[in-house]
VEXDREN-2710 file (C-alpha; in Angstrom, 1 decimal):
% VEXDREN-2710
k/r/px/py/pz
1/UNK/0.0/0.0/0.0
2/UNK/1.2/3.4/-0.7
3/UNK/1.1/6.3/1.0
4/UNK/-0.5/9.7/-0.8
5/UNK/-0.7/13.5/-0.3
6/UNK/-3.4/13.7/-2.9
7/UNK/-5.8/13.6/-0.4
8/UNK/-5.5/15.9/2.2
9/UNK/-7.6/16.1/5.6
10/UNK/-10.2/18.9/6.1
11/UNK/-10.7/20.5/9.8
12/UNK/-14.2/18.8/9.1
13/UNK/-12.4/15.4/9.2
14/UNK/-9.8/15.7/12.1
15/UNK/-12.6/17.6/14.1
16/UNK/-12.5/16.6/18.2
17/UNK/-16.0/16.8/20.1
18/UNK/-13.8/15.3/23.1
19/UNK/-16.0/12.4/23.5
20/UNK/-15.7/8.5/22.8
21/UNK/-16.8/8.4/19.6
22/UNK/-13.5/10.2/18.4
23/UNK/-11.9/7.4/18.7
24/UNK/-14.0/5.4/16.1
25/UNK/-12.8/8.3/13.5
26/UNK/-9.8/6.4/11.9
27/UNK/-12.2/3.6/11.3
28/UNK/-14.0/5.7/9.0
29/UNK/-11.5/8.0/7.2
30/UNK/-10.3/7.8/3.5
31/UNK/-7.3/6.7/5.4
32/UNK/-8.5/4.1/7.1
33/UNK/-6.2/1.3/6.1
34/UNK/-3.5/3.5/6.6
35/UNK/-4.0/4.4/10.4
36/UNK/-5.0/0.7/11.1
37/UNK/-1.6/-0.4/10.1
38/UNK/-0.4/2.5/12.4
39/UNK/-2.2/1.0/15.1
40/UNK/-1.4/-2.7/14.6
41/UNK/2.2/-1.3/15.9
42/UNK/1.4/0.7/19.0
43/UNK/-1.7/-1.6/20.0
44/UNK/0.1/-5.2/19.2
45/UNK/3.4/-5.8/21.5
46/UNK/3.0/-4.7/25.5
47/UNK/3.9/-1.3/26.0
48/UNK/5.6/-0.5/22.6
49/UNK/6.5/3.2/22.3
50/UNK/7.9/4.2/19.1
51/UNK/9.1/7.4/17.0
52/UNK/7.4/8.4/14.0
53/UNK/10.6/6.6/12.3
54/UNK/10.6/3.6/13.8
55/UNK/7.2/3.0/13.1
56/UNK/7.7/4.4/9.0
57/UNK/10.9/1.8/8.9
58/UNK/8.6/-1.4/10.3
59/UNK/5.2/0.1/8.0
60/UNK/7.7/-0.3/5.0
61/UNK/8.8/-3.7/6.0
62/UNK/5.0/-4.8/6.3
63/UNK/4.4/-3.6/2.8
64/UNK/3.0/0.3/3.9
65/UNK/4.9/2.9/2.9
66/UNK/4.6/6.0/4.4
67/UNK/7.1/8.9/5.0
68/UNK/8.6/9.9/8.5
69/UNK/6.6/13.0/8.2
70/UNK/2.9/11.2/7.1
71/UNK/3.4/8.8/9.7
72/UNK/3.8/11.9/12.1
73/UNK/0.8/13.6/10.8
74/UNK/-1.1/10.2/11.3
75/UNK/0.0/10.0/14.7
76/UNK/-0.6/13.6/15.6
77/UNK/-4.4/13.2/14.3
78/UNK/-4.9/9.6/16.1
79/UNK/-3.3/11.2/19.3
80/UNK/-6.3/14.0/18.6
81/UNK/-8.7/11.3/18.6
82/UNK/-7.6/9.5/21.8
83/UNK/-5.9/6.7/20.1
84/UNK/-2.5/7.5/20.6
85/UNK/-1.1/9.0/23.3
86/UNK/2.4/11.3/23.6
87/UNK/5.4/9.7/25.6
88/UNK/8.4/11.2/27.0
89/UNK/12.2/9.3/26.1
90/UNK/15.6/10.8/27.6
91/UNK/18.0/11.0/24.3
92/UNK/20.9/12.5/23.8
93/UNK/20.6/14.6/20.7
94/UNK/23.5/16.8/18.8
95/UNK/21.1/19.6/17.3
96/UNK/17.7/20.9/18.9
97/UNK/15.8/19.2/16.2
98/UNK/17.2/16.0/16.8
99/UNK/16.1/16.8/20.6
100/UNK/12.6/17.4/19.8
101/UNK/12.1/14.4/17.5
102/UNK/13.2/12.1/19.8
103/UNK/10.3/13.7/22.4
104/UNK/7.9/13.1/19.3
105/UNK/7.2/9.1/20.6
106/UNK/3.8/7.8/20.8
107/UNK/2.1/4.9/22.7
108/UNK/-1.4/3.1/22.5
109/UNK/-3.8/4.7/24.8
110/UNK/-5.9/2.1/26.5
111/UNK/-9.4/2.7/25.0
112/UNK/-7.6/2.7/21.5
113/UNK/-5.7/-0.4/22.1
114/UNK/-9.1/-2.1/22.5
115/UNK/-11.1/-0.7/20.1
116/UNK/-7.8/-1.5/17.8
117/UNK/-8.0/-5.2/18.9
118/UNK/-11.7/-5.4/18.7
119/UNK/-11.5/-4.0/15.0
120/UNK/-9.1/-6.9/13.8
121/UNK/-10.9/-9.2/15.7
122/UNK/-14.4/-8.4/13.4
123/UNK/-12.2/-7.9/10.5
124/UNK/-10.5/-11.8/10.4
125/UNK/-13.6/-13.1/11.5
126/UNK/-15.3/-15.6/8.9
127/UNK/-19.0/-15.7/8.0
128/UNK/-19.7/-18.4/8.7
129/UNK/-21.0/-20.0/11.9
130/UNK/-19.3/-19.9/15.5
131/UNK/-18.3/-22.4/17.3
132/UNK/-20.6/-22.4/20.4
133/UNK/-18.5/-23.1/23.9
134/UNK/-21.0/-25.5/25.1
135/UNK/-18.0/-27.7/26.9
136/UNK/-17.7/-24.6/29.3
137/UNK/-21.0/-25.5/31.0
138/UNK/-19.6/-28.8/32.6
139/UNK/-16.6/-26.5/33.7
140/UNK/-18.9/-23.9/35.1
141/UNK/-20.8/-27.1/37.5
142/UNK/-17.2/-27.7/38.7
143/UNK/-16.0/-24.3/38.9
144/UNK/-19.0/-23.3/41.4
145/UNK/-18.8/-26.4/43.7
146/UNK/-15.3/-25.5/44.5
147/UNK/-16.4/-22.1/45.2
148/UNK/-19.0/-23.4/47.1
149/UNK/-17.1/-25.8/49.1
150/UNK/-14.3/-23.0/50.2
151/UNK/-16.9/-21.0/51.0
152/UNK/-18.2/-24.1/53.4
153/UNK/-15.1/-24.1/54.9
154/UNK/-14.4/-20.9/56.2
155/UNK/-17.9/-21.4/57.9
156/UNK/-17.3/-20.4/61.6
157/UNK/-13.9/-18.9/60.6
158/UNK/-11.6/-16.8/58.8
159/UNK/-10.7/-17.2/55.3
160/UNK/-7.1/-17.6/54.6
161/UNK/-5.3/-15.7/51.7
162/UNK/-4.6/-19.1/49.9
163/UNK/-7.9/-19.3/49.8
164/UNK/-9.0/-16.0/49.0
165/UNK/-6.7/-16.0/46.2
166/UNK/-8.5/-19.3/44.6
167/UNK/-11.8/-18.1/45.5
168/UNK/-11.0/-14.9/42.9
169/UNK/-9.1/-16.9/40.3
170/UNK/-12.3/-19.1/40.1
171/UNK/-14.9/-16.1/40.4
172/UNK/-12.8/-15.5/37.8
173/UNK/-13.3/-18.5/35.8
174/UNK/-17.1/-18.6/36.0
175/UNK/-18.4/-15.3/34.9
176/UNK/-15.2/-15.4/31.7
177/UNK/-16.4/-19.0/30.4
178/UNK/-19.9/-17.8/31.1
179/UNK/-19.4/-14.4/28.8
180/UNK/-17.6/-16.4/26.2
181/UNK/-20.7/-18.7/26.2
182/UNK/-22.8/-16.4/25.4
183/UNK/-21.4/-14.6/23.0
184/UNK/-20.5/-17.9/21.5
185/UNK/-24.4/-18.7/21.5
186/UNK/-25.7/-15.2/20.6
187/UNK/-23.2/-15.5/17.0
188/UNK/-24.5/-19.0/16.4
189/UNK/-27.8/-17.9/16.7
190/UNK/-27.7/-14.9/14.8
191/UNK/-26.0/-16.5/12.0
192/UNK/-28.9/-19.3/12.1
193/UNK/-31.4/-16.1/11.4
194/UNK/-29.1/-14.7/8.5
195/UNK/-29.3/-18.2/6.8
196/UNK/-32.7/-18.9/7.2
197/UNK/-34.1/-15.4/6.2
198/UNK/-32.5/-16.3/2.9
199/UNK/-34.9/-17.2/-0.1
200/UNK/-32.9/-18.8/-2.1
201/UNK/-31.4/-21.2/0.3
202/UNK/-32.3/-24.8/-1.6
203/UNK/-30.1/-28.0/-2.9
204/UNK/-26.8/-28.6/-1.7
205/UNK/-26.7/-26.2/0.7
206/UNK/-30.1/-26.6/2.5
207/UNK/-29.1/-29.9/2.7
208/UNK/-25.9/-29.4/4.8
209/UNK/-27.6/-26.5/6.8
210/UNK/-30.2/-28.7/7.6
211/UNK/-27.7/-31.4/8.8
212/UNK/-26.2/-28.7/10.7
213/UNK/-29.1/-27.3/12.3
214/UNK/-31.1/-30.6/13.5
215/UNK/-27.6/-32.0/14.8
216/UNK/-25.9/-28.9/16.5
217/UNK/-29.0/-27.4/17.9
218/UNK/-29.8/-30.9/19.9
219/UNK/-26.5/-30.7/21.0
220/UNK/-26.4/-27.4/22.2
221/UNK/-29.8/-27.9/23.8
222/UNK/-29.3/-31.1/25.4
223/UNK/-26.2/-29.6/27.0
224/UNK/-27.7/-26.5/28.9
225/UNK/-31.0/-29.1/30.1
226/UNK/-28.6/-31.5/31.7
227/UNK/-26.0/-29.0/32.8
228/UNK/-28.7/-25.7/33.8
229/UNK/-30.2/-27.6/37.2
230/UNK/-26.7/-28.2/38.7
231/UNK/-25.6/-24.6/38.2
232/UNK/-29.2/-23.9/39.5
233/UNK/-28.5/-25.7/42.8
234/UNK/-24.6/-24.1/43.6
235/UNK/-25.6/-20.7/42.7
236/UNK/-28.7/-21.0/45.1
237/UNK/-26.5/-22.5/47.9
238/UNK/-23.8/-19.5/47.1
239/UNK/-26.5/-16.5/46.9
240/UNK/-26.6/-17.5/50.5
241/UNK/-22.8/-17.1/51.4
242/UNK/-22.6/-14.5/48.5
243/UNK/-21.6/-11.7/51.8
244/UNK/-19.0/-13.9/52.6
245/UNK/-17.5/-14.3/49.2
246/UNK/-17.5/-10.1/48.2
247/UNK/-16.3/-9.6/51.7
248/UNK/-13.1/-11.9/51.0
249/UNK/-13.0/-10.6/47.4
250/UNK/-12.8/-7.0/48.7
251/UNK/-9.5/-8.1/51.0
252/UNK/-7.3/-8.3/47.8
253/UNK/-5.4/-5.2/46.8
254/UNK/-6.6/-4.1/43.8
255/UNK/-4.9/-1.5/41.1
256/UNK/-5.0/2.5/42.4
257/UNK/-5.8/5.3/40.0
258/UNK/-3.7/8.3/40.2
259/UNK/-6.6/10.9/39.9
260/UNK/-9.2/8.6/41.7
261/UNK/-11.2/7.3/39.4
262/UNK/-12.8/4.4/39.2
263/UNK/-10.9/1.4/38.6
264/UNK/-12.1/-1.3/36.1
265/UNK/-12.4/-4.8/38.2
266/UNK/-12.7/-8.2/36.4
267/UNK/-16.4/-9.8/37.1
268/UNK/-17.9/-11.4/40.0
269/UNK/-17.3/-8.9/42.3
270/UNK/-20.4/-7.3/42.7
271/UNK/-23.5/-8.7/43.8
272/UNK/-25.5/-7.1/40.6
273/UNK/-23.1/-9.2/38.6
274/UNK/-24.2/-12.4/40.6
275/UNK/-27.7/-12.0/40.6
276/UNK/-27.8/-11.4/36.7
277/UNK/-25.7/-14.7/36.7
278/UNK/-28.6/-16.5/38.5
279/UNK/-31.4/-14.7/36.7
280/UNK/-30.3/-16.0/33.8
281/UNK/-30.1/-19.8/34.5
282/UNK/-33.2/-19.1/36.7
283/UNK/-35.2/-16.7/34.8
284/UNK/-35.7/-14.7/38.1
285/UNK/-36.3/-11.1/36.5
286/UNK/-37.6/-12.6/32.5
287/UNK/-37.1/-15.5/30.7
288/UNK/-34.0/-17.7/31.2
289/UNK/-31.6/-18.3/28.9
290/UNK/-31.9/-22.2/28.9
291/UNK/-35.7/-21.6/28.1
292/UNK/-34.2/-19.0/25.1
293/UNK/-32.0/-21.1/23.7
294/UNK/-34.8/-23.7/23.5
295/UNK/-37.2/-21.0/22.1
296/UNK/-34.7/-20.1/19.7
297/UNK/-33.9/-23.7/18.3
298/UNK/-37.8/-23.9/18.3
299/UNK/-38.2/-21.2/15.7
300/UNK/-34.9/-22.4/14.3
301/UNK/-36.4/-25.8/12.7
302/UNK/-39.6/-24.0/11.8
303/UNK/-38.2/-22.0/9.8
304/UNK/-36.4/-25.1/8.4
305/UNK/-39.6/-26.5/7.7
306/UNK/-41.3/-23.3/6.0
307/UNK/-38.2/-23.6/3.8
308/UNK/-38.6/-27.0/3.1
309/UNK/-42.3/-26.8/2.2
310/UNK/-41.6/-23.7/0.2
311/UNK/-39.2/-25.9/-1.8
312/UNK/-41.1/-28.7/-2.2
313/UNK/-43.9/-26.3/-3.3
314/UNK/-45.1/-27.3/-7.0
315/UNK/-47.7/-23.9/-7.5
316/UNK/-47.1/-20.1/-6.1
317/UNK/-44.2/-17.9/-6.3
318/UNK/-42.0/-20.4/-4.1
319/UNK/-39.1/-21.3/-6.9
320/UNK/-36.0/-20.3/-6.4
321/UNK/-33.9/-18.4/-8.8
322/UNK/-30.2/-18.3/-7.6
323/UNK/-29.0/-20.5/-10.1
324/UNK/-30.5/-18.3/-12.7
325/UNK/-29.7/-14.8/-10.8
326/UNK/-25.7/-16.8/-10.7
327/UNK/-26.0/-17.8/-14.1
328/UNK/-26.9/-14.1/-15.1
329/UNK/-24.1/-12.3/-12.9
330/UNK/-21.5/-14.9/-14.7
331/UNK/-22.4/-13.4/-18.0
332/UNK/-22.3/-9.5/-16.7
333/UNK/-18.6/-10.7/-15.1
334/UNK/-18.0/-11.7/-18.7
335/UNK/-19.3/-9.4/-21.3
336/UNK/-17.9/-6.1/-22.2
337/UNK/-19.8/-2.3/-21.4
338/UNK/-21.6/-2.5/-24.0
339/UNK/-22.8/-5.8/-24.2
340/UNK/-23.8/-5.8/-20.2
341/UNK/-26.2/-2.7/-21.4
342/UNK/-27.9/-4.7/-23.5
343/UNK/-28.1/-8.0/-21.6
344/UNK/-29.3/-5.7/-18.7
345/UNK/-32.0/-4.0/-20.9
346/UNK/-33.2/-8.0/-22.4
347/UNK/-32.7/-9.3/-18.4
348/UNK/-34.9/-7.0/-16.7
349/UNK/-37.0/-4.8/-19.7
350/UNK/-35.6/-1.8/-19.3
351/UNK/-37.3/-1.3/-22.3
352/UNK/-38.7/2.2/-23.6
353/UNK/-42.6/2.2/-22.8
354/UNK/-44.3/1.1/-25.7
355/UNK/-47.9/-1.3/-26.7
356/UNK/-46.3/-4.4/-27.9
357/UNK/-48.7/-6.3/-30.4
358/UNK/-49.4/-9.7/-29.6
359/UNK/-51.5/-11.1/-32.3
360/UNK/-55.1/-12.1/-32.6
361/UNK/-55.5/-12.5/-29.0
362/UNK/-55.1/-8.6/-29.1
363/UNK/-58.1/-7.2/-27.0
364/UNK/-58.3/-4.2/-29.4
365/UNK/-56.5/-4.6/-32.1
366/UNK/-56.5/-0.5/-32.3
367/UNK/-53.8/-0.2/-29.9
368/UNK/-50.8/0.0/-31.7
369/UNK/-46.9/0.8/-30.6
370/UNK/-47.9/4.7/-30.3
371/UNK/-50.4/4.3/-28.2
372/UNK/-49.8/5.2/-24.4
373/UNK/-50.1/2.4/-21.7
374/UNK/-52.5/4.7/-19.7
375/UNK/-54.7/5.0/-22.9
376/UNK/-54.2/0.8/-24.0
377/UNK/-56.6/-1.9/-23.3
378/UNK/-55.6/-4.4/-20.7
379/UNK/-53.9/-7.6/-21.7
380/UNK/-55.5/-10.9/-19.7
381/UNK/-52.6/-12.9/-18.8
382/UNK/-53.8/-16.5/-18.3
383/UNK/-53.4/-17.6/-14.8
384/UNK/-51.2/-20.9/-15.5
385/UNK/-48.9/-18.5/-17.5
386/UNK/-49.2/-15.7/-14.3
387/UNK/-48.7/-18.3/-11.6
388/UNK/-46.6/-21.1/-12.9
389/UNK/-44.4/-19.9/-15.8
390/UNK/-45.9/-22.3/-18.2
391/UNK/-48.6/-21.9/-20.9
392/UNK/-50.1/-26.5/-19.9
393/UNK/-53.8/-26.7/-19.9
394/UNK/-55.2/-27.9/-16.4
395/UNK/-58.5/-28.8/-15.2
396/UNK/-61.6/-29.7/-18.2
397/UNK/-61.8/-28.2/-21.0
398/UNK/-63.5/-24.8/-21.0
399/UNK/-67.1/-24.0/-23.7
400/UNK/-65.8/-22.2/-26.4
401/UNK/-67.3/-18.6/-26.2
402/UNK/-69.7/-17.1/-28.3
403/UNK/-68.3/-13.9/-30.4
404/UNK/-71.2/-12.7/-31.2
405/UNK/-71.8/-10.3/-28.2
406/UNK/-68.2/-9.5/-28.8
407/UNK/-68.8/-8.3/-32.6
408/UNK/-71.4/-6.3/-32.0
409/UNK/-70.3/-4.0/-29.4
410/UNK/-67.3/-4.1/-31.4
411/UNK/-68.9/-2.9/-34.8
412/UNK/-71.0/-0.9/-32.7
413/UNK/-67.7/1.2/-31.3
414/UNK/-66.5/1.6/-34.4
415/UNK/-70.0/3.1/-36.0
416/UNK/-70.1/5.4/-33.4
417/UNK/-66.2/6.7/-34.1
418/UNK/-66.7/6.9/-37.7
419/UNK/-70.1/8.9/-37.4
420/UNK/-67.7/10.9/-34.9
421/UNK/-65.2/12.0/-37.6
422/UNK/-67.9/12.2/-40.1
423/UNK/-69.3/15.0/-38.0
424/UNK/-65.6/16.8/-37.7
425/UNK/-65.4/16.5/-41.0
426/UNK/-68.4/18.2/-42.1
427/UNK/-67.5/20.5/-39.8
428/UNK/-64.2/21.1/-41.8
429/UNK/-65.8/21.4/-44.9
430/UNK/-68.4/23.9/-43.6
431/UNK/-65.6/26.3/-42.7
432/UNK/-63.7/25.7/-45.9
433/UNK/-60.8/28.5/-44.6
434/UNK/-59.3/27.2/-41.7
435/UNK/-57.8/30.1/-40.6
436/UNK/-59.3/32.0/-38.0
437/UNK/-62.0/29.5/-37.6
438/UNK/-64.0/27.9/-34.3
439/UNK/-64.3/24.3/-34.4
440/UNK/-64.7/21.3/-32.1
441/UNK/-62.2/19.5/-30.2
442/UNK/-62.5/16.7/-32.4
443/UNK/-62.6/18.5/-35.7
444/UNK/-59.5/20.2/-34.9
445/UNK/-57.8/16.9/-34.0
446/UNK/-58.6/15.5/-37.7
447/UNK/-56.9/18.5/-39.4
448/UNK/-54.0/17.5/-37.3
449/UNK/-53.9/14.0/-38.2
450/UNK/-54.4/14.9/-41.7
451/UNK/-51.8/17.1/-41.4
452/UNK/-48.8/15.1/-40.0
453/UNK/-49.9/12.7/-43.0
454/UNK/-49.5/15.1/-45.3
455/UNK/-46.0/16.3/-44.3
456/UNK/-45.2/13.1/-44.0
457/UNK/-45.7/12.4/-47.2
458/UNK/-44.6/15.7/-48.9
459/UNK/-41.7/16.3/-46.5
460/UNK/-40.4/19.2/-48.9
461/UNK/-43.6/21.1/-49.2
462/UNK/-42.9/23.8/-51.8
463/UNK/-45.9/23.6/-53.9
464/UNK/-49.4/23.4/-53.1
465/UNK/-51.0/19.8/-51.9
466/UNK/-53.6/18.2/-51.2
467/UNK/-54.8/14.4/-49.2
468/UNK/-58.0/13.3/-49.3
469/UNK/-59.5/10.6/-46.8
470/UNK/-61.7/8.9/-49.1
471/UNK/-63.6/7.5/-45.6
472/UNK/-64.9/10.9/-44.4
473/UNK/-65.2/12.5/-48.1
474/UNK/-62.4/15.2/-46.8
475/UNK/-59.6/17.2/-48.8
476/UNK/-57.0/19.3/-46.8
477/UNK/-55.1/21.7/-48.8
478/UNK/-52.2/23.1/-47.8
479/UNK/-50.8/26.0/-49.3
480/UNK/-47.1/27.4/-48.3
481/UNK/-46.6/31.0/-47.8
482/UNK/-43.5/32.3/-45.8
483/UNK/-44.9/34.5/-43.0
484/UNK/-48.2/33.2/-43.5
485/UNK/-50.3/31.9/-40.8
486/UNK/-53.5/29.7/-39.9
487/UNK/-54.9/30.1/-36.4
488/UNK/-57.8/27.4/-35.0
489/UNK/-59.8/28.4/-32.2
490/UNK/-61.3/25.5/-30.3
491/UNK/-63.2/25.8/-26.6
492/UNK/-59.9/24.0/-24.9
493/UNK/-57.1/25.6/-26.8
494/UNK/-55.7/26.9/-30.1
495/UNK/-53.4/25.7/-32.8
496/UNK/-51.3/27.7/-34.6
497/UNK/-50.0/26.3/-37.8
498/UNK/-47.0/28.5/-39.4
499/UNK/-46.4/29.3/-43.2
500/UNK/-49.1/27.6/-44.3
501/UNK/-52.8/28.0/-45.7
502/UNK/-54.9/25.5/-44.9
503/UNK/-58.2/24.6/-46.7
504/UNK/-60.6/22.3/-46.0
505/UNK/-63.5/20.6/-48.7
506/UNK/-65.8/17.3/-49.8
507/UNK/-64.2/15.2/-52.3
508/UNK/-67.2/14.3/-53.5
509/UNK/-71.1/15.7/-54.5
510/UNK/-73.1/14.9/-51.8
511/UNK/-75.9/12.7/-52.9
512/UNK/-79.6/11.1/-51.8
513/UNK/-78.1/7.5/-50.6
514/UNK/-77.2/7.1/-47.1
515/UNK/-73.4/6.8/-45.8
516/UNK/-72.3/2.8/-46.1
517/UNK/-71.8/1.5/-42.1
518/UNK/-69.8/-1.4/-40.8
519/UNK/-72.5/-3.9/-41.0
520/UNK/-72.0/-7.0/-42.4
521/UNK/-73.9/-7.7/-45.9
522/UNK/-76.5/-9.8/-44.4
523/UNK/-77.0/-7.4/-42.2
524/UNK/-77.7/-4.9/-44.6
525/UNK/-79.4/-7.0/-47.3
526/UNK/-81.3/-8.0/-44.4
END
């Protein structure tokens, strides 16, 4: 790793509220690797105390380079932060400089030595499942019925310092294994719930979970039930000795502070740490944790099962798709930019929005690749397609349906449209000029798809045409004119149409017989 200047600390970053959460900084800056590395010196051996170039000379030897004056600034921002702390070295130096580098010496505080330790401690740790320290219950019975027979002993007397001494070292004992039990238990449990919350656990691996879970679990179980009533018993006979035991604890000469604070003792020596030790085996205050764990394993294997039934599930949205979600990721890994566009747009339709025709099935045929979704008829997706994937016919075989019904209100949609733009088109022709004219909605909505057909056409209009929809028995003539104009007023707005005259007329005489409709000719001979 090497060291940069390109990035350079703001106040904003190095900023000190004096509380403990600046010593979680480094953990979070750009240079986060960097300071770690820093750390791994000051917080690793017992009471290291280095220079700014002793640490650069053993950060180049781990593979970190870093001058003698950036791994000063590092230290001077982690001794900010409460990491570090300043020492003091008598040196004989030749020039004042010399002098006042060999006072630049840093050590690992003690809150930033174990917040360094904890740090590497999460960081090497696998995902995978912990180990749970169930052989420490056995060791926890035996640990507590020597405690309890010293404390029998010195019944009617006075407790020697022999014993006093092995009375703490197994105080000791109890509440560490009992600490690293649970933390033990709370990992493996919590990795049980990060597993089984997953949707796409199936095959291979559900089976090896599975194996896991309905062996491990028992074992854990079956451990606390035979172990939890013997623990039960010595810490019931010890509550009642407990005076006795912190009396004889509180003989031993413990560490003094300098400014009087508080000193940090090792547990089991207060009686709020021993009655939360009995509460939990006893559930005296809430459950216990015996009746937890079992609780736990409970949920545990029904969650199994849920996953097994969603597996074995035939119908419903319960099929996996890891292999296929792998499957797709291999072929982003692979693929170049370009490519990985276009497999993501054909992978998840990231498609612009447009009607895609599906055939006959079409409920109205009408809707075509311009028209809007909001605007589109509604495409029935059959429910074996919807729910299953799959396009098999189940169940009997359903009537055919009459399309009868279907025709006529069909036909009888369409008559009603066409008699619609017959109307706007009349209405056309009785203006004739289009300019300046009042029309309907509808009218005005002909003239512009006239229009565009038109232009679309005649896309280098410099003469004067004409197109004629034979349906409606309409002509629009356009007629360009730079500068010219033509201006259609309608009730919800107005269209203004530049260098153009528009012109609107029949293309045919009208005459006595009545307009042909969509009727069939039966109907109509009928």
């Amino acid at each position: 790793m090497q060291g940069s200047d390109s990035w350079q600390e703001t106040a904003e970053d190095v900023i000190v509220t004096g509380t403990r959460h600046d010593l979680f900084r480094y953990l979070t800056s750009p240079l986060a690797e960097e300071y770690r590395a820093i750390m791994g010196l000051f917080a690793g051996p017992l009471l290291a105390d280095l220079s700014p170039a002793e640490a650069a000379t053993q950060l180049i030897e781990a593979g970190v380079t870093l001058t003698e004056e950036q791994v000063y600034a590092r230290c001077e921002r982690l001794e900010k932060w409460g990491n570090l702390v300043r020492g003091v070295r008598d040196t004989h130096a030749a020039t004042v400089r010399d002098f006042h580098k060999g006072r630049s010496r840093f050590h690992a505080s003690k809150l930033g030595g174990r917040i360094h330790r904890d740090t590497e401690e999460i960081m090497a740790a696998s995902d995978g499942a912990r180990e749970v320290a169930r052989e420490l219950l056995g060791k926890t019975v035996d640990q507590l019925a020597h405690i309890l027979d010293r404390l029998r002993a010195g019944d009617g007397g006075v407790l020697t310092d022999a014993h006093i001494e092995t009375l703490a070292a197994d105080v000791t004992t109890v509440f560490n294994n009992q600490r690293l039990f649970n933390e033990s238990v709370r990992d493996f449990y919590a990795y049980l719930n990060q597993i089984l919350t997953r949707y796409d656990l199936a095959g291979e691996e559900y089976g090896q979970f599975k194996t896991m879970l309905l062996t491990y679990v028992d074992l854990i179980t079956a451990d606390v039930t035979r172990h939890a009533p013997a623990v039960v018993d010595h810490l019931t006979a010890i509550r009642a000795r407990l005076d006795v035991l912190l009396a004889a604890r509180a003989t031993r000469t413990g560490p003094l502070t300098h400014d009087g604070t508080d000193t940090e003792t090792l547990p089991g020596r207060t009686r709020d740490e021993w009655e939360q030790l009995i509460a939990w085996y006893t559930g005296s205050h809430s459950r216990s944790g015996p009746d937890t764990l079992r609780l736990a394993a409970d949920q545990a294997l029904g969650q199994l099962l849920t996953n097994a039934k969603r597996m074995l599930a035939s119908a419903g949205t319960g099929l996996s798709r890891r292999a296929d979600l792998i499957k797709l990721a291999g072929w982003f890994d692979s693929c170049d930019t370009d490519t990985a566009h276009r497999l993501f747009a054909a992978a998840f339709g990231t498609y612009p929005a447009r009607h895609l025709l599906i055939g006959p099935a079409e409920p109205d045929p009408r809707d075509g690749a311009a028209t809007s979704w909001w605007n589109a008829s509604a495409v029935d997706v059959p429910i074996s397609l919807r729910d299953r994937g799959d396009r098999a016919a189940r169940g009997r075989t359903s009537p055919v349906p009459d399309p009868g019904e279907d025709r006529e209100t069909i036909l009888a949609a369409a008559e009603a449209e066409l008699d619609d733009r017959r109307a706007a088109a009349a209405e056309l022709v009785a203006a004739a000029t289009l300019h300046d004219a009042h029309v309907s909605p509808a009218a005005r909505d002909l003239v512009l798809d006239r229009l565009g057909h038109l232009l679309a056409i005649h896309q280098d209009l410099t003469a004067t045409v004409s197109v004629t929809d034979a349906d409606l028995a309409l002509v629009i003539t356009a007629e360009p004119a730079p500068d010219a104009i033509t201006v259609l007023h309608s009730h919800d707005g107005t269209v203004t149409i530049h260098d153009l005259h528009l012109t609107a007329a029949s293309s045919q005489t009208p005459s006595s017989e009545a307009p042909p409709t969509l009727r069939s000719s039966e109907e109509r001979t009928a």
